[in-house]
C-alpha positions as CSV (number, residue, x, y, z in Angstrom):
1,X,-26.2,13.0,-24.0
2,X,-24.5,14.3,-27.0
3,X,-22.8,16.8,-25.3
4,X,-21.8,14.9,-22.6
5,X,-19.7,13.3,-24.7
6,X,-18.0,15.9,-26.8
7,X,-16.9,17.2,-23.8
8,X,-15.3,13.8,-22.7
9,X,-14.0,14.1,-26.0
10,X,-12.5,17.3,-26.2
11,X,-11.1,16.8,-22.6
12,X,-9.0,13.6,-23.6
13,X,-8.0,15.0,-26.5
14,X,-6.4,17.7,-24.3
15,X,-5.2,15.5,-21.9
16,X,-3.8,13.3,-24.2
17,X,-0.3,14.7,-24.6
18,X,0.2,14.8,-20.5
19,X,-0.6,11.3,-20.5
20,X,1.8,10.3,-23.2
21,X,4.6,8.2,-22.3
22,X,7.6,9.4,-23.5
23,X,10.0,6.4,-22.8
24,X,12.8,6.1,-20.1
25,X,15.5,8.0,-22.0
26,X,14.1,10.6,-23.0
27,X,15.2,14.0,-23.1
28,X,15.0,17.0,-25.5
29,X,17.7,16.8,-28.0
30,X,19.6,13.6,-27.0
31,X,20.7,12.8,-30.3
32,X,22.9,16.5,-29.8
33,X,25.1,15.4,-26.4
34,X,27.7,13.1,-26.8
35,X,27.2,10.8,-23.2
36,X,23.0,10.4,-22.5
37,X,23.3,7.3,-21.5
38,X,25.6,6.0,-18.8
39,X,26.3,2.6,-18.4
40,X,26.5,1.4,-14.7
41,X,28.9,-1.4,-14.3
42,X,27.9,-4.4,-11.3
43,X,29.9,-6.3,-9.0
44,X,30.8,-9.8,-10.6
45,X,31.7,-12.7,-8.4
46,X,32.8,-15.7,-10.0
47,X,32.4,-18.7,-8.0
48,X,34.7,-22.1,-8.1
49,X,32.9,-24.9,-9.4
50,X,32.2,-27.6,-7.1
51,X,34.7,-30.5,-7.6
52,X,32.3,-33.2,-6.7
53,X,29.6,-34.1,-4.8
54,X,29.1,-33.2,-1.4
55,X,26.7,-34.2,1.0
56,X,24.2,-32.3,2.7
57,X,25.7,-31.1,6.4
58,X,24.0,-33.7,9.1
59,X,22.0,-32.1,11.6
60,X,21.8,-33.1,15.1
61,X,18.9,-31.7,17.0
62,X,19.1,-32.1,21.0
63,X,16.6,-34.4,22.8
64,X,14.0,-32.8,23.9
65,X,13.7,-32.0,28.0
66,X,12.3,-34.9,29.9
67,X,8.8,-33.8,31.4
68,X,8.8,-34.6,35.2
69,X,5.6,-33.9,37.2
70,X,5.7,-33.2,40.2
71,X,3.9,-35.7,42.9
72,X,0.6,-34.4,43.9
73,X,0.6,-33.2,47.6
74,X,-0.9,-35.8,50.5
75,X,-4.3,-34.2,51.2
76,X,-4.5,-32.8,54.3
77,X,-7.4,-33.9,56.9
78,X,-8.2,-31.7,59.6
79,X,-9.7,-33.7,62.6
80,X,-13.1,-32.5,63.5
81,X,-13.2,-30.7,67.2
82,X,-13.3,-32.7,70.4
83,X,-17.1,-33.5,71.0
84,X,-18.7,-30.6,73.9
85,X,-19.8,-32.6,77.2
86,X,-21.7,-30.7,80.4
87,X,-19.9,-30.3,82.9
88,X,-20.1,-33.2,86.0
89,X,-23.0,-31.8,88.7
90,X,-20.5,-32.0,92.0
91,X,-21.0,-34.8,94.0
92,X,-22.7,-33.3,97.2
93,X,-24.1,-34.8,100.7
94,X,-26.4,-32.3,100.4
95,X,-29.6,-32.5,98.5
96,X,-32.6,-30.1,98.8
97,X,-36.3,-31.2,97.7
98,X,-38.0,-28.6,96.1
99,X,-41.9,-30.4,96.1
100,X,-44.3,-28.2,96.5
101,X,-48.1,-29.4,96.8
102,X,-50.4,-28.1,94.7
């Protein structure tokens, strides 16, 4: 266990100065060159100060769309077929018995 952590040890120690932060303007000799640091001018706008108190614009929203429904469609009723008759025996003057005796 003890040498567990003399290794962690000795391996932060030599990891230590990659770590370091050296700071944002940092560079190696800056004290020797005349312009390290640039200064970067912004855009100004200058705005005129209200002169007094204005109201918030109104807003008119549209009505909304009128909803229309459509009528339902009549049902439709189919009439059921013409009822099936047999068809008339021929009215005949002639008319044969079939009796047999048994």
């Amino acid at each position: 266990m003890l040498k567990k952590l003399l290794v962690l040890a000795a391996g932060l120690a030599l990891a230590a100065p990659a770590l370091a932060d050296r700071g944002h303007g940092y560079r190696p000799y800056h004290h020797h060159h005349k312009h390290y640091w640039k200064h970067q001018h912004h855009p100004v706008v200058v705005m005129p100060a209200p002169l007094g108190y204005l109201p918030p614009p109104r807003v008119v929203y549209a009505p909304p769309p009128t909803v229309i429904y459509a009528p339902t469609p009549a049902p439709v009723y189919y009439a059921p077929p013409p009822p099936v008759y047999r068809a008339p025996v021929p009215a005949s003057g002639v008319s044969i018995r079939l009796h047999f005796p048994l």
